[in-house]
N, CA and C atoms as an extended XYZ file, in Angstrom:
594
Properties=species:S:1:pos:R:3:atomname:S:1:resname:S:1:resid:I:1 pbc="F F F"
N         0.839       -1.190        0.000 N   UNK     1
C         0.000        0.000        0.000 CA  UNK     1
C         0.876        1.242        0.000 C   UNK     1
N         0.523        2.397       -0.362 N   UNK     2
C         0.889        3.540       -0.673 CA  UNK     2
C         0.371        4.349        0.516 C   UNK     2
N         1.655        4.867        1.561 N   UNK     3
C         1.259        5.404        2.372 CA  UNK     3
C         1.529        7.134        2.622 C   UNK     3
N         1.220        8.090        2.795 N   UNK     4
C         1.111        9.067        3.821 CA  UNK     4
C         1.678        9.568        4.818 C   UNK     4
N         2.792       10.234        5.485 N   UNK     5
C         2.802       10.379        6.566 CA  UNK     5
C         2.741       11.821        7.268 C   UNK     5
N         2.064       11.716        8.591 N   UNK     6
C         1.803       13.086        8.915 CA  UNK     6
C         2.702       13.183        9.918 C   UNK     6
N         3.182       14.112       10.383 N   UNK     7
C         3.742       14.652       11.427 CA  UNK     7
C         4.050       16.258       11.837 C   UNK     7
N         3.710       16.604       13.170 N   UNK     8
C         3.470       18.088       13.858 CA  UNK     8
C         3.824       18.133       14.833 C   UNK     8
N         4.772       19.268       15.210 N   UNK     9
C         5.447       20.220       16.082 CA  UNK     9
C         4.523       20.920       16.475 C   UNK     9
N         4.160       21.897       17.826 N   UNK    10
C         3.358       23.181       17.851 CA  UNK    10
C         4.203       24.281       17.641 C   UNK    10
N         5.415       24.556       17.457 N   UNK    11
C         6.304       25.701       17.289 CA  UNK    11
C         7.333       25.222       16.116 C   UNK    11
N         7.653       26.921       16.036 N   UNK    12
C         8.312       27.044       14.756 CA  UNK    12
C         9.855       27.773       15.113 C   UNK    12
N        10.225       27.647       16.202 N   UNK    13
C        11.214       27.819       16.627 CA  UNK    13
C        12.479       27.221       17.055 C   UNK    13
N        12.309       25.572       16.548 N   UNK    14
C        13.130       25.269       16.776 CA  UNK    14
C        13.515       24.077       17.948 C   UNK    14
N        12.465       24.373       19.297 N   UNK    15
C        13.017       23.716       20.173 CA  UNK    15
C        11.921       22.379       20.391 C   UNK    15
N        10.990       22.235       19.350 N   UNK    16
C        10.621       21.021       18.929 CA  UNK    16
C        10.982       20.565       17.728 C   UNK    16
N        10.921       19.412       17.454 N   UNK    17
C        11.389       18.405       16.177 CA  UNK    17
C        10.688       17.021       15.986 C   UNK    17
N         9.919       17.161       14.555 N   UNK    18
C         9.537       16.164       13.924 CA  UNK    18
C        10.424       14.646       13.802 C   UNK    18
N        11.599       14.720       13.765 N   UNK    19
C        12.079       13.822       13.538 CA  UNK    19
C        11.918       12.733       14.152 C   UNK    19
N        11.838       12.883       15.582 N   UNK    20
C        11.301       11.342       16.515 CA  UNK    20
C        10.168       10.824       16.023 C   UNK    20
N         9.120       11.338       15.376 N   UNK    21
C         7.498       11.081       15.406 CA  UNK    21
C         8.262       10.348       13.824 C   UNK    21
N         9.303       11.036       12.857 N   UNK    22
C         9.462       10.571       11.650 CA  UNK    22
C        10.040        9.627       11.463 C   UNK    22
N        10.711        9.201       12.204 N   UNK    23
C        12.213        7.940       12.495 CA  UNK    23
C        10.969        6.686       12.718 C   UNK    23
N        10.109        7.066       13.963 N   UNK    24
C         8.792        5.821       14.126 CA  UNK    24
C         8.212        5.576       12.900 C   UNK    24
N         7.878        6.283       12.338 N   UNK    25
C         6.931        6.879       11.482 CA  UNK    25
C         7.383        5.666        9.826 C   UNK    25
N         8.443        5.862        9.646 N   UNK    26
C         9.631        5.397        8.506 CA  UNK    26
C         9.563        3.973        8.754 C   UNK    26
N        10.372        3.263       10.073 N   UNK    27
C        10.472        2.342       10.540 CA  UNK    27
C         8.532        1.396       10.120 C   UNK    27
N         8.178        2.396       11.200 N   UNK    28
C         6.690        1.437       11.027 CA  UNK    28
C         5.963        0.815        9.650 C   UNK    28
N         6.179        1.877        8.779 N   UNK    29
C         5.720        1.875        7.401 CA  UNK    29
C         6.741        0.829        6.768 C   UNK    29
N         7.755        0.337        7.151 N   UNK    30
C         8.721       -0.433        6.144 CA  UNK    30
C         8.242       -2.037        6.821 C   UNK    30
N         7.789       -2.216        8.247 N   UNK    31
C         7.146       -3.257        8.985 CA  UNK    31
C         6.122       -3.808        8.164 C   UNK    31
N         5.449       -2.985        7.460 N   UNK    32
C         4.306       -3.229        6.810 CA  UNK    32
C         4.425       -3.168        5.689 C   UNK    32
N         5.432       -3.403        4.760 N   UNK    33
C         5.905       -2.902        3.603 CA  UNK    33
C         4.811       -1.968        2.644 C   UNK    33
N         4.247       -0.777        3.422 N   UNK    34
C         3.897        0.187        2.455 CA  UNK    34
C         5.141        1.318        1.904 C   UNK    34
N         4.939        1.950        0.910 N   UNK    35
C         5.788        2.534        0.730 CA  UNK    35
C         5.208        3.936        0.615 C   UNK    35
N         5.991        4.965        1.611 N   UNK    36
C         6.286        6.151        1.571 CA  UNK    36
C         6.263        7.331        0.567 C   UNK    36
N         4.830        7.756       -0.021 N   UNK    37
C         4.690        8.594       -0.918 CA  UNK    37
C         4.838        9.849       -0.984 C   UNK    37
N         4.501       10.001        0.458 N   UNK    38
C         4.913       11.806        1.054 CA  UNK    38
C         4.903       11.982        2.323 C   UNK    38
N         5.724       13.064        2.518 N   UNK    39
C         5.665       13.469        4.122 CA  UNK    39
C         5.121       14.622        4.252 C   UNK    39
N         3.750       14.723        5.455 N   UNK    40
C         3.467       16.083        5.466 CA  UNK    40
C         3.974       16.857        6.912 C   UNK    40
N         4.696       17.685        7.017 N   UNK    41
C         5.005       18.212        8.206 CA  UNK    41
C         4.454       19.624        8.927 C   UNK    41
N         3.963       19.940        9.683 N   UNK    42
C         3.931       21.089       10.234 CA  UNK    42
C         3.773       21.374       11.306 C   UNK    42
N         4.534       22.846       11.550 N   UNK    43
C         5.011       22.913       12.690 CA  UNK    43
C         3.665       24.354       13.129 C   UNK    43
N         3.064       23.659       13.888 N   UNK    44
C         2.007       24.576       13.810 CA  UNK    44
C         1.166       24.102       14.862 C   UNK    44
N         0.439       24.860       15.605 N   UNK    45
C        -0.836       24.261       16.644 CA  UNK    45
C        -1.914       23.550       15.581 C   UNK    45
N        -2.071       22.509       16.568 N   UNK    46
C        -3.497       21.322       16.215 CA  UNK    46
C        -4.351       21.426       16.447 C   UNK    46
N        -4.890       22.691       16.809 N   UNK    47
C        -6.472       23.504       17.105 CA  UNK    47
C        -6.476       23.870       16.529 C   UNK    47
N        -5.838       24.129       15.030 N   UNK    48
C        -6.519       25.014       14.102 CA  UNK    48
C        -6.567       23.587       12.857 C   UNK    48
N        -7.727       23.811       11.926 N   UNK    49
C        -7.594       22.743       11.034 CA  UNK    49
C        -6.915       23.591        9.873 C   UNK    49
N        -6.781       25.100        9.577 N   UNK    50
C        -6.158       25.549        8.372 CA  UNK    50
C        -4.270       25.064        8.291 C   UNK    50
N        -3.955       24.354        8.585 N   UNK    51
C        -2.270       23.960        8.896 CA  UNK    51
C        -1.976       23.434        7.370 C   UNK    51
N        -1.087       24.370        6.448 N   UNK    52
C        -0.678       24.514        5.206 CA  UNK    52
C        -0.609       22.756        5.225 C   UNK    52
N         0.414       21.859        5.366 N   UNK    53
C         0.579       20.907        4.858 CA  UNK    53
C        -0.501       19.839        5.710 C   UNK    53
N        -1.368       19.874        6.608 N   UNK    54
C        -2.713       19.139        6.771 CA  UNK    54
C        -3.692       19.288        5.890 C   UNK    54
N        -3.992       20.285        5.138 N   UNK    55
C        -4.850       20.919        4.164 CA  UNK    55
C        -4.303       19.746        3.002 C   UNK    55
N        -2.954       20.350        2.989 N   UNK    56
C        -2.123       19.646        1.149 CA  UNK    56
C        -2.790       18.280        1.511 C   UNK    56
N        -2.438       17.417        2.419 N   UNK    57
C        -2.542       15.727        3.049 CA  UNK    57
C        -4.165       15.593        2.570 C   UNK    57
N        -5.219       17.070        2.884 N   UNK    58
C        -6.197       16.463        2.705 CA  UNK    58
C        -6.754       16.555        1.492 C   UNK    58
N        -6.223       17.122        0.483 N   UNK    59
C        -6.622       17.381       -0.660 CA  UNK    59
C        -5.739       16.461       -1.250 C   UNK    59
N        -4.994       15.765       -1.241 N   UNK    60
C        -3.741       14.742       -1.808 CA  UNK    60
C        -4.923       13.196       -1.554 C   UNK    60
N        -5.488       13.118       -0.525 N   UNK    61
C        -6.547       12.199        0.028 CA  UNK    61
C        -7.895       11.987       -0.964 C   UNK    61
N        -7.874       13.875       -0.792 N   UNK    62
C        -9.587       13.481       -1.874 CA  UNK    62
C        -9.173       13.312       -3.132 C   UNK    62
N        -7.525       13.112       -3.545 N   UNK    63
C        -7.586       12.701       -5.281 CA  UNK    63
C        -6.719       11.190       -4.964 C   UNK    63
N        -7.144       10.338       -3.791 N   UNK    64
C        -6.537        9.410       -3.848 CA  UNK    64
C        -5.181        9.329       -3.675 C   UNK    64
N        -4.319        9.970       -3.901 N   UNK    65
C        -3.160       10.020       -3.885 CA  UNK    65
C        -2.003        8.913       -3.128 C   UNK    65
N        -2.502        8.014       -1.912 N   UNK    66
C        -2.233        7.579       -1.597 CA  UNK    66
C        -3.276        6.498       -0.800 C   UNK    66
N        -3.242        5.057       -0.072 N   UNK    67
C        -4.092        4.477        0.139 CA  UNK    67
C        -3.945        4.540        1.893 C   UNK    67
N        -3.466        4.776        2.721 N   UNK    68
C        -3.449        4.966        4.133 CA  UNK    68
C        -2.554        6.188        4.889 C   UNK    68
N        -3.188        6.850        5.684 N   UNK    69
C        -2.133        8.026        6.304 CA  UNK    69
C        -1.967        7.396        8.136 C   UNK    69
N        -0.341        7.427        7.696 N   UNK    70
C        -0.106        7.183        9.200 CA  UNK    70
C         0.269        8.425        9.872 C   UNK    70
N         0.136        8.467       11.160 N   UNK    71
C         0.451        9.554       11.540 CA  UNK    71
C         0.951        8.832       13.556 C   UNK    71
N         1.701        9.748       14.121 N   UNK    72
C         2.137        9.072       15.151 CA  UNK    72
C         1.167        9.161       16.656 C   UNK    72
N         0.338       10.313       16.903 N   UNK    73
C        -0.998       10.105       17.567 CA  UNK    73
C        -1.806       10.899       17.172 C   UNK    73
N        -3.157       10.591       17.546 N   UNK    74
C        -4.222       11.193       16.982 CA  UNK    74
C        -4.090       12.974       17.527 C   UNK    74
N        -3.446       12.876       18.616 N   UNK    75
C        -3.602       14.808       19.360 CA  UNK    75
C        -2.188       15.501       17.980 C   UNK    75
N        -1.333       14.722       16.878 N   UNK    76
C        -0.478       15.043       16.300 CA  UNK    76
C        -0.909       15.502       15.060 C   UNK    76
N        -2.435       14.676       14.928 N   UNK    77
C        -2.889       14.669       13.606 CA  UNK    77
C        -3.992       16.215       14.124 C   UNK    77
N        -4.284       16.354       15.025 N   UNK    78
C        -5.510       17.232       15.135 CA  UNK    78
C        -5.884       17.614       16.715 C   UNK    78
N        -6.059       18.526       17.183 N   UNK    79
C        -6.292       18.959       18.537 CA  UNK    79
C        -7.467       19.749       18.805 C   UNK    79
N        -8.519       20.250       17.515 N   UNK    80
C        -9.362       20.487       17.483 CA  UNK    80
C       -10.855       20.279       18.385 C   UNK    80
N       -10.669       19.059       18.897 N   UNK    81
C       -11.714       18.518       19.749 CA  UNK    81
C       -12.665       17.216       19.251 C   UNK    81
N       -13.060       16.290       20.031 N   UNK    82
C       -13.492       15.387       19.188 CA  UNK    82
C       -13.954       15.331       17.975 C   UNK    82
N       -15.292       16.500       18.008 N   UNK    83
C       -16.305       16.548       16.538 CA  UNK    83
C       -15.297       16.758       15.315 C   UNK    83
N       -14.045       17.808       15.195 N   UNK    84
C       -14.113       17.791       14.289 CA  UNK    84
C       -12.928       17.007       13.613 C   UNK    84
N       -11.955       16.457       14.894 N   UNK    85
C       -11.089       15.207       14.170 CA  UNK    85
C       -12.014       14.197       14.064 C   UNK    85
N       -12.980       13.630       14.587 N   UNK    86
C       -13.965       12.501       14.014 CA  UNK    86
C       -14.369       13.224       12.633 C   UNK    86
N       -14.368       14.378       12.229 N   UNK    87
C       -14.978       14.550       10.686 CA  UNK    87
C       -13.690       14.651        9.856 C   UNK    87
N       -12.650       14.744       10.127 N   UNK    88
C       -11.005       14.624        9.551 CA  UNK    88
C       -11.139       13.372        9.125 C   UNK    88
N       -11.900       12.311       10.143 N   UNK    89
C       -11.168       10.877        9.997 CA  UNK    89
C       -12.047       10.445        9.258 C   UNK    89
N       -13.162       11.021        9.347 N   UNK    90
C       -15.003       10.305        8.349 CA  UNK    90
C       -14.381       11.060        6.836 C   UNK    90
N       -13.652       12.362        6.338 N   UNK    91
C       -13.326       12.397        5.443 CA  UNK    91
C       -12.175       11.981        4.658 C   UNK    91
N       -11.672       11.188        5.765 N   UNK    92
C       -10.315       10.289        5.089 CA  UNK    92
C       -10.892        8.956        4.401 C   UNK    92
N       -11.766        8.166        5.089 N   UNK    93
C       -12.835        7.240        4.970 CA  UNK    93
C       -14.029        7.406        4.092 C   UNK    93
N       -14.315        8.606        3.817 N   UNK    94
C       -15.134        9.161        2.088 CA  UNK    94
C       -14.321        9.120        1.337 C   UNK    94
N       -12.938        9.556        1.524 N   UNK    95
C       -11.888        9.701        0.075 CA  UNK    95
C       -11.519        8.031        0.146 C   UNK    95
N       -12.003        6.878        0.666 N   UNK    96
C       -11.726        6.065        0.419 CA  UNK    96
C       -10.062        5.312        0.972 C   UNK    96
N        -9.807        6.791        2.098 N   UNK    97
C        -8.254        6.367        2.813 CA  UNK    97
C        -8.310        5.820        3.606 C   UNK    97
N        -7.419        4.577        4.757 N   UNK    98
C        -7.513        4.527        5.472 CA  UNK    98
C        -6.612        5.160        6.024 C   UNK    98
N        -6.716        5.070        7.566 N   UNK    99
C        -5.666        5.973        8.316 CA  UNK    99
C        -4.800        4.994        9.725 C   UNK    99
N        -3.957        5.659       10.409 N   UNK   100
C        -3.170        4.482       11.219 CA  UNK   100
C        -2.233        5.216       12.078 C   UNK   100
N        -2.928        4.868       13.661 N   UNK   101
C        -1.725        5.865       14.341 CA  UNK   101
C        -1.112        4.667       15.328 C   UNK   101
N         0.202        5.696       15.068 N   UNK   102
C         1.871        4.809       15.491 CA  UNK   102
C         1.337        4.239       16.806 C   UNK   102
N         0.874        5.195       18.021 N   UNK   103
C         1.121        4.799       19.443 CA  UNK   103
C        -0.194        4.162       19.791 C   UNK   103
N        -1.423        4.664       18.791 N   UNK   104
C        -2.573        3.955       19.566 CA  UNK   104
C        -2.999        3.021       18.613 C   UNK   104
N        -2.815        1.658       18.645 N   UNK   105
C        -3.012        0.430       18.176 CA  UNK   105
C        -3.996        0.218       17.625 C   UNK   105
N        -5.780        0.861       18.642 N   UNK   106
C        -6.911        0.913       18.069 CA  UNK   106
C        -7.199        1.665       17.052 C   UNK   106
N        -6.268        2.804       16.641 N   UNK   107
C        -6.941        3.866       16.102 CA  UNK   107
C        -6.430        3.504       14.440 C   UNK   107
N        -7.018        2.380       13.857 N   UNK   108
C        -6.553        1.826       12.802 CA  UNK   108
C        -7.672        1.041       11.800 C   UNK   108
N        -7.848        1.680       10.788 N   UNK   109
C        -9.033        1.496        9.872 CA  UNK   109
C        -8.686        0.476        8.811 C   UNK   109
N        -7.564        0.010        9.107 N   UNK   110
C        -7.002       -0.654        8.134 CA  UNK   110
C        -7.400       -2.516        8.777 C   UNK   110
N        -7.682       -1.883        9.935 N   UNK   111
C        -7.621       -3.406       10.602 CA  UNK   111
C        -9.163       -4.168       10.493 C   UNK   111
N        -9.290       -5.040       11.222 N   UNK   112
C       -10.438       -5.940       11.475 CA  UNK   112
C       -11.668       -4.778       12.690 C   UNK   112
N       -11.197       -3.928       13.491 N   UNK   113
C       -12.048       -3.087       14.358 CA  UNK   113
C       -12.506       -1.659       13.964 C   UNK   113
N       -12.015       -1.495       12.269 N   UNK   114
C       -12.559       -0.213       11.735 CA  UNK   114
C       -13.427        0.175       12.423 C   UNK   114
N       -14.942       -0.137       12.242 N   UNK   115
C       -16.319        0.394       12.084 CA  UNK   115
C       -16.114        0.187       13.681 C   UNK   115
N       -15.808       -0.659       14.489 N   UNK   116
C       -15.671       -0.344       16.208 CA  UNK   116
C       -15.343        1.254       16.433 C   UNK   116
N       -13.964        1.394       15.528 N   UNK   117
C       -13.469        2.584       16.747 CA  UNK   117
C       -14.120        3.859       15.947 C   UNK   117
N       -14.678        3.595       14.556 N   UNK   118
C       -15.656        4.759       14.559 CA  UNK   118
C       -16.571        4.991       15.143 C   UNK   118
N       -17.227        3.480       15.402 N   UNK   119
C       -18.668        3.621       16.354 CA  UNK   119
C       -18.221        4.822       18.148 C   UNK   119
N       -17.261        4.431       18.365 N   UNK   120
C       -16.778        4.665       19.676 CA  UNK   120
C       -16.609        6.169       19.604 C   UNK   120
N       -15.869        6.633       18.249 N   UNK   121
C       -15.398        7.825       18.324 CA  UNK   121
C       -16.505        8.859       18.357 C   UNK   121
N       -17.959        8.234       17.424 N   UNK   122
C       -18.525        8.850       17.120 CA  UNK   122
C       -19.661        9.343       18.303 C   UNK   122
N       -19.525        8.148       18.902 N   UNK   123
C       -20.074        8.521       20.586 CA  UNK   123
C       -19.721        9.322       21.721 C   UNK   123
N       -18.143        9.499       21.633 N   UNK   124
C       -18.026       10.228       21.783 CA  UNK   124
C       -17.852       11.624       21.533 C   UNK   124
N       -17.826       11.846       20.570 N   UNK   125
C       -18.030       13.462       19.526 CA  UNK   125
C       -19.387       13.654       20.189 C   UNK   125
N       -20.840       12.924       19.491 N   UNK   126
C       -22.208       13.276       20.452 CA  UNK   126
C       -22.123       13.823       21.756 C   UNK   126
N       -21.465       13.176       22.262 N   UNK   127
C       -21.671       13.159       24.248 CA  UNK   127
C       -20.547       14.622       24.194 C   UNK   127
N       -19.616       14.957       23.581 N   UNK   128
C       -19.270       16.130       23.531 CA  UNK   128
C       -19.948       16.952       22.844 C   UNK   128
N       -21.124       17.229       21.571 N   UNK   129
C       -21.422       17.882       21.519 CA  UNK   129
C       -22.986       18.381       22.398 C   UNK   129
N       -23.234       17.024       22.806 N   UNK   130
C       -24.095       17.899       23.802 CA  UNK   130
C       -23.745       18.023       25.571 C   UNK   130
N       -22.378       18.172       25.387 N   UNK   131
C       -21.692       19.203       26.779 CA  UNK   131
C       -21.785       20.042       26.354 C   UNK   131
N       -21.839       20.562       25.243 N   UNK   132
C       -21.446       22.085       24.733 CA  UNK   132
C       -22.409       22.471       24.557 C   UNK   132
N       -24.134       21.709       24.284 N   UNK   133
C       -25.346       22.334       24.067 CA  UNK   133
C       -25.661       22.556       25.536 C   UNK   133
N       -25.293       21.448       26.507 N   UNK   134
C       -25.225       21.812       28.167 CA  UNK   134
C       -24.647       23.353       28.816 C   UNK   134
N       -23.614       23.470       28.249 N   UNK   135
C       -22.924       24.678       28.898 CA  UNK   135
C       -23.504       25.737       28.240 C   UNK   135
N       -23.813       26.078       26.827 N   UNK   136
C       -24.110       27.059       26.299 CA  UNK   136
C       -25.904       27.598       27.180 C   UNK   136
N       -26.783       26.627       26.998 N   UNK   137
C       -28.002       26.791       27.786 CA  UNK   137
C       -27.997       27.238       29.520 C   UNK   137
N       -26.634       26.565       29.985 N   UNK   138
C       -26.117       26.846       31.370 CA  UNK   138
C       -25.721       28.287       31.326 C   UNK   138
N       -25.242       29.062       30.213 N   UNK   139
C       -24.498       30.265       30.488 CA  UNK   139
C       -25.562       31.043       29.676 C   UNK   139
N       -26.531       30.564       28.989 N   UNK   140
C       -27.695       31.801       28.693 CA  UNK   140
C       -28.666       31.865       29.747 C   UNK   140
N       -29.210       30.304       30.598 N   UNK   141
C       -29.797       30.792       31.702 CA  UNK   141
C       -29.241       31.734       33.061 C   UNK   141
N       -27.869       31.856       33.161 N   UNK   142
C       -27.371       32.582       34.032 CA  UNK   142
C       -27.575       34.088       34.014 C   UNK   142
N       -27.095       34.170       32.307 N   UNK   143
C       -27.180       35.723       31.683 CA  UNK   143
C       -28.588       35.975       32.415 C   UNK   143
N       -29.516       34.931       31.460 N   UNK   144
C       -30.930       35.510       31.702 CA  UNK   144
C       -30.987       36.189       33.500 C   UNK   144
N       -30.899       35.001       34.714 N   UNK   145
C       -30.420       35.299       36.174 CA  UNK   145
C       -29.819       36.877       36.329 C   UNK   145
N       -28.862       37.265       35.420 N   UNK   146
C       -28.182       38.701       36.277 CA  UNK   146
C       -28.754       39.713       35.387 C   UNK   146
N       -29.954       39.113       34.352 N   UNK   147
C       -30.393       40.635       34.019 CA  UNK   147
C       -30.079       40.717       32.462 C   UNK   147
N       -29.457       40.040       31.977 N   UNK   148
C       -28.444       39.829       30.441 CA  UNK   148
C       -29.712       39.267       29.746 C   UNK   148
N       -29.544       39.968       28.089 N   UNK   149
C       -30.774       38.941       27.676 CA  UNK   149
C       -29.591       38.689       26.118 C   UNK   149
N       -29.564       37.362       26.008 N   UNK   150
C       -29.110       36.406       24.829 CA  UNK   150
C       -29.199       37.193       23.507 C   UNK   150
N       -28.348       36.437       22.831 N   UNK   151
C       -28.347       36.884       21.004 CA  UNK   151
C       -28.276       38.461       21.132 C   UNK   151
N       -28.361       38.262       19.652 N   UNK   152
C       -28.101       39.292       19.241 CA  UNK   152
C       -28.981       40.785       18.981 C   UNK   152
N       -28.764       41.951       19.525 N   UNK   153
C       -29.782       43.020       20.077 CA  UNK   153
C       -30.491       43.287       18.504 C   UNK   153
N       -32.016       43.618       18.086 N   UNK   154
C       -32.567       43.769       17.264 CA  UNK   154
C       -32.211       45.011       16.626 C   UNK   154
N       -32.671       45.039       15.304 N   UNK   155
C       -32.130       46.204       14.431 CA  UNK   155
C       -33.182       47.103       14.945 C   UNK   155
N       -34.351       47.477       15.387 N   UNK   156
C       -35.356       47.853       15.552 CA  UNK   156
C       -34.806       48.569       16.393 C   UNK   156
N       -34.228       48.361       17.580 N   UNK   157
C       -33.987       48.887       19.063 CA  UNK   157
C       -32.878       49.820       18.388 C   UNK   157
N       -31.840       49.714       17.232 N   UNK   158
C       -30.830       50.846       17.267 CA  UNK   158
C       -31.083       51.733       16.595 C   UNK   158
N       -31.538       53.200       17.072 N   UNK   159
C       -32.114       54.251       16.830 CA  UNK   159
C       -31.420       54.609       15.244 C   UNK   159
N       -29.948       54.592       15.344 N   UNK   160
C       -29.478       55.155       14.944 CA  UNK   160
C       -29.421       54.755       13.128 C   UNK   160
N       -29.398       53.260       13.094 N   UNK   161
C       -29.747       52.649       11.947 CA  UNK   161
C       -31.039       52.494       11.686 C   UNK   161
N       -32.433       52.945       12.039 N   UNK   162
C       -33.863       52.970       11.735 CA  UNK   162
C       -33.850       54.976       11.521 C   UNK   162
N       -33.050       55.424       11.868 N   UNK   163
C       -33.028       57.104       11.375 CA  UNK   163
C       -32.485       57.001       10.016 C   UNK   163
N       -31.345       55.936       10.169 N   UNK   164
C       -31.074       56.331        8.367 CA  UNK   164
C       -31.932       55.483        7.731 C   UNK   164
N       -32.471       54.466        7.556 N   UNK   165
C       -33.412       53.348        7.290 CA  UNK   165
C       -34.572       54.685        6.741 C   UNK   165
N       -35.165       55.300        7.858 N   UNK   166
C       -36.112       56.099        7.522 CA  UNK   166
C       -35.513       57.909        6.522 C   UNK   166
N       -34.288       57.856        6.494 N   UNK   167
C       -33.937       59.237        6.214 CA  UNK   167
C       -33.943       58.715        4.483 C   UNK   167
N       -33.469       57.143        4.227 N   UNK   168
C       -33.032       56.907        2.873 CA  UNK   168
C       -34.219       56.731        2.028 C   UNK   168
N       -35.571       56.156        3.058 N   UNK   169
C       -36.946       56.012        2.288 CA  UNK   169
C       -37.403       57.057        1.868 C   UNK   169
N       -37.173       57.888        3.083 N   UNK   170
C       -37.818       59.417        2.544 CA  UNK   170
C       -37.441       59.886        0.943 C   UNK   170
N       -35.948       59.926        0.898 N   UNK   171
C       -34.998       59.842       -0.341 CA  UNK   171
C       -35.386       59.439       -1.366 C   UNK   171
N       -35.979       58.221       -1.351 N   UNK   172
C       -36.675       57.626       -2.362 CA  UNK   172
C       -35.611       56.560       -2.735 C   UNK   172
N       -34.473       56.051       -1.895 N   UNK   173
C       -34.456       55.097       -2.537 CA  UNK   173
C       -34.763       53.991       -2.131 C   UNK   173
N       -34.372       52.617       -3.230 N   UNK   174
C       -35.141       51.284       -3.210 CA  UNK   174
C       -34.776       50.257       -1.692 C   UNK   174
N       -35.426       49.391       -1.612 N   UNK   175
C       -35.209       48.394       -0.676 CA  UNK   175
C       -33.505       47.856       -0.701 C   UNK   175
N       -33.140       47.469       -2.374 N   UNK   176
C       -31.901       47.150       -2.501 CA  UNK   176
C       -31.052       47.934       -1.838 C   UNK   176
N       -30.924       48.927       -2.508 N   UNK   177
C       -30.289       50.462       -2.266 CA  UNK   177
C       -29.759       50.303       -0.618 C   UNK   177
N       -30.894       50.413        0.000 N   UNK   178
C       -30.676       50.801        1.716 CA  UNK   178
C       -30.150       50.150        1.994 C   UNK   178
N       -30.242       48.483        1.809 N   UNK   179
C       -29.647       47.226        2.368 CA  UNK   179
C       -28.165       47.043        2.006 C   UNK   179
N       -27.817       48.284        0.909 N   UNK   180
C       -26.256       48.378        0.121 CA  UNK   180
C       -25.694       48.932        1.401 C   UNK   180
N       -26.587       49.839        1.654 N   UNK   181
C       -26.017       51.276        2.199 CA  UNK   181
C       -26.036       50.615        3.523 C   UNK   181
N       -26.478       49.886        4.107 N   UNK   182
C       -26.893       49.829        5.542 CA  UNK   182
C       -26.526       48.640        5.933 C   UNK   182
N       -25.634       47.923        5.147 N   UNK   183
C       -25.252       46.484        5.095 CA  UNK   183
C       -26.010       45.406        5.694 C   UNK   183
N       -27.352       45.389        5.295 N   UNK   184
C       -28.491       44.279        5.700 CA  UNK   184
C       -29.066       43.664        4.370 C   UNK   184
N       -29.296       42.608        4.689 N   UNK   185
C       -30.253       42.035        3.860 CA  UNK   185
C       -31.538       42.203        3.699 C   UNK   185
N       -31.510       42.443        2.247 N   UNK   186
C       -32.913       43.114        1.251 CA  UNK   186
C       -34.254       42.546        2.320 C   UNK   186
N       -33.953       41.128        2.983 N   UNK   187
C       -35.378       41.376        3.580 CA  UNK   187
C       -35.680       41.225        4.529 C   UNK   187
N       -34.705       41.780        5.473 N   UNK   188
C       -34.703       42.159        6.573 CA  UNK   188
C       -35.072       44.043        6.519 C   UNK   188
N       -34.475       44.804        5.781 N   UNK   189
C       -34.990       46.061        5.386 CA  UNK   189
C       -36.138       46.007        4.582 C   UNK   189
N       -36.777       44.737        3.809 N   UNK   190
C       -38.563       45.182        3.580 CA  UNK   190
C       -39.060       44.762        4.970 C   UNK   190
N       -39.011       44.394        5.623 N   UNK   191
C       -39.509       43.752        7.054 CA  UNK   191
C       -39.496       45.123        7.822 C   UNK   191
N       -38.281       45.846        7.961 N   UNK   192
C       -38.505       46.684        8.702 CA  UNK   192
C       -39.177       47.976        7.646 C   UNK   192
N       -38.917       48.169        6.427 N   UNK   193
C       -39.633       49.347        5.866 CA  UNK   193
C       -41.671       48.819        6.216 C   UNK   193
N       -41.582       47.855        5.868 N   UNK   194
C       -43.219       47.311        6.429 CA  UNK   194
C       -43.257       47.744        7.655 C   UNK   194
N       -42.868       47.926        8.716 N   UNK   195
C       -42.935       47.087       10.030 CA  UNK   195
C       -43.094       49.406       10.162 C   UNK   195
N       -42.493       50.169        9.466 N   UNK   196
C       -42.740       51.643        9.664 CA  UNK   196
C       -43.608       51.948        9.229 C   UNK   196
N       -44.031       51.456        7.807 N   UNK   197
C       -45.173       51.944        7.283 CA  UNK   197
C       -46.609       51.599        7.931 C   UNK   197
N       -46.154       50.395        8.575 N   UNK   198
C       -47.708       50.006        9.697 CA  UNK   198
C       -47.870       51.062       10.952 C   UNK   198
């Protein structure tokens, strides 16, 4: 098989180095006699998914380019948070890749427990995303508690954009027009030109 390899530093200074994760990385892949089609490296934080050569790996993926990406742990490949390395790994698995990390044995699509450790992963992504529907409802009922009211304040309430709203109708110009001028959408400004004329 035609393999992939990823590997990431969080700094660009120097006093980390790819090479340990690459030396495993080399070794492992020759165990298995795939052969080594590319290396993607970057030295960059794993909370962000824009990381120049993770991007290249994933667009190298959606044209096939290679048939498995190893990488040396899953927090190396992505630090993002469950949901969206479980959608890293569900789009390695649409492009038809499998994937394979050095230190965690399970985390291997290539094997006999694929569809296991997706099932697992994917349970957990859920149960994290509804901590986060937990906390968010936890911190709007609080707001609500000290007096705070949620989202975002209505266009209606800011004087200052319903004076020009009303200074530009007077003007005569169109619905488009205002929504240019006033950077809203056309129908959100007929909503509110209705909502004056009533």
């Amino acid at each position: 098989m035609k393999t992939a390899i990823y590997a990431r530093v969080s700094t660009k200074d120097g006093r980390q180095d790819t090479e340990n994760q690459l030396r495993q990385l080399r070794a492992f892949a020759a165990t298995q006699s795939w052969t080594i089609g590319h290396e993607y490296i970057d030295r960059a934080s794993g909370k962000r998914g824009d990381r120049e050569q993770f991007q290249k790996m994933l667009s190298a993926a959606s044209r096939r380019e290679f048939d498995v990406l190893l990488f040396w742990s899953l927090d190396r490949l992505s630090r993002e948070g469950t949901v969206e390395t479980l959608n890293h790994l569900q789009r390695l698995t649409a492009y038809g890749v499998h994937y394979r990390s050095y230190t965690e044995q399970y985390l291997d699509s290539t094997g006999a427990f694929k569809e296991a450790v997706i099932g697992i992963l994917a349970a957990v992504a859920k149960q994290e995303r509804v901590r986060l529907s937990e906390r968010t409802i936890a911190g709007l009922e609080r707001a609500r508690a000290q007096g705070r009211i949620g989202g975002r304040p209505k266009i209606e309430d800011n004087p200052k954009t319903m004076k020009a709203l009303q200074r530009l109708r007077k003007q005569g110009h169109s619905i488009r027009q205002i929504a240019a001028e006033l950077k809203l959408s056309n129908g959100t400004v007929a909503k509110l030109v209705k909502g004056i004329a009533a």
